[in-house]
C-alpha positions in Angstrom: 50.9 125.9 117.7 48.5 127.6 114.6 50.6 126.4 112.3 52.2 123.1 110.4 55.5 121.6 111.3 58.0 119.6 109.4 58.4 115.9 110.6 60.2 114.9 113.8 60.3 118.0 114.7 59.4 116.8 118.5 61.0 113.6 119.3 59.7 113.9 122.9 56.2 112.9 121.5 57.5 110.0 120.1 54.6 106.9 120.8 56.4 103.5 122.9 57.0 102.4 119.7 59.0 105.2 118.7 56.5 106.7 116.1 56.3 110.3 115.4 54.3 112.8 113.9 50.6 110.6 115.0 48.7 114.2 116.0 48.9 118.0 114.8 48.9 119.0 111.6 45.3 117.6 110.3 42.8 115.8 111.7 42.8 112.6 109.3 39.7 111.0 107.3 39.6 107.0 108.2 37.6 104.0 106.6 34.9 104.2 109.6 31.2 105.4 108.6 29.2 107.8 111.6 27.6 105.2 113.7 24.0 106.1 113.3 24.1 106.0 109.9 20.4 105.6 109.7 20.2 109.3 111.1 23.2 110.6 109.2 23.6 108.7 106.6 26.4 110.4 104.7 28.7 111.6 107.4 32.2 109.8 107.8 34.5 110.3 110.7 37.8 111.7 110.8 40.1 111.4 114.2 42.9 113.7 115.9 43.0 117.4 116.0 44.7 119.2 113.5 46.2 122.7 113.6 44.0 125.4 115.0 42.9 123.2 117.8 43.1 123.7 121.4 45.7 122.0 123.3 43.1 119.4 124.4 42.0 119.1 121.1 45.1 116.9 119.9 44.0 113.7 120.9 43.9 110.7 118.6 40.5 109.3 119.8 38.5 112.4 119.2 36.4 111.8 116.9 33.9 114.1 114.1 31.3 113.4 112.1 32.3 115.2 108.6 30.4 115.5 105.4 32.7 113.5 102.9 32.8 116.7 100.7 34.4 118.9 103.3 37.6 120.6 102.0 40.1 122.9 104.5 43.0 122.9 105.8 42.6 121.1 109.4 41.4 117.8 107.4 43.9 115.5 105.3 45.0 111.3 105.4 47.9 109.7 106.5 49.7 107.3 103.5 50.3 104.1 105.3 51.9 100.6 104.1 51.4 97.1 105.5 54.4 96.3 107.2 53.8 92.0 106.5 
């Protein structure tokens, strides 16, 4: 698809656990640092593929290296809450 979807829109890709929605629309910005930071200092990662992306693309252990000023539409965050 090349474009965004509402929610649980495809229950067949529901994870074991039953959660939806993990890969698609963006590819999301997480707390992780690029590994060699001494050579890259100010790149962070984000992980998944996000619209626009091949097929192969949407995986959720793909990861970039991405200024932390980038701004389009492939790259957002996911709200999450503790469940304990």
């Amino acid at each position: 698809m090349k474009i965004t979807t509402s929610v649980t829109q495809f229950p067949m890709g529901a994870s074991v656990f039953g959660v939806q929605d993990l890969m698609g629309n963006t590819q999301e910005w997480v707390d992780e640092w690029e590994p060699q930071a001494a050579r890259q200092p100010s790149m962070r990662v984000t992980k998944g593929g996000g619209r626009g992306f091949p097929a192969q693309g949407l995986q959720c252990w793909l990861r970039q290296f991405t200024a932390p000023l980038t701004r389009n539409a492939n790259i957002g965050f996911r709200c999450v809450k503790d469940v304990s």
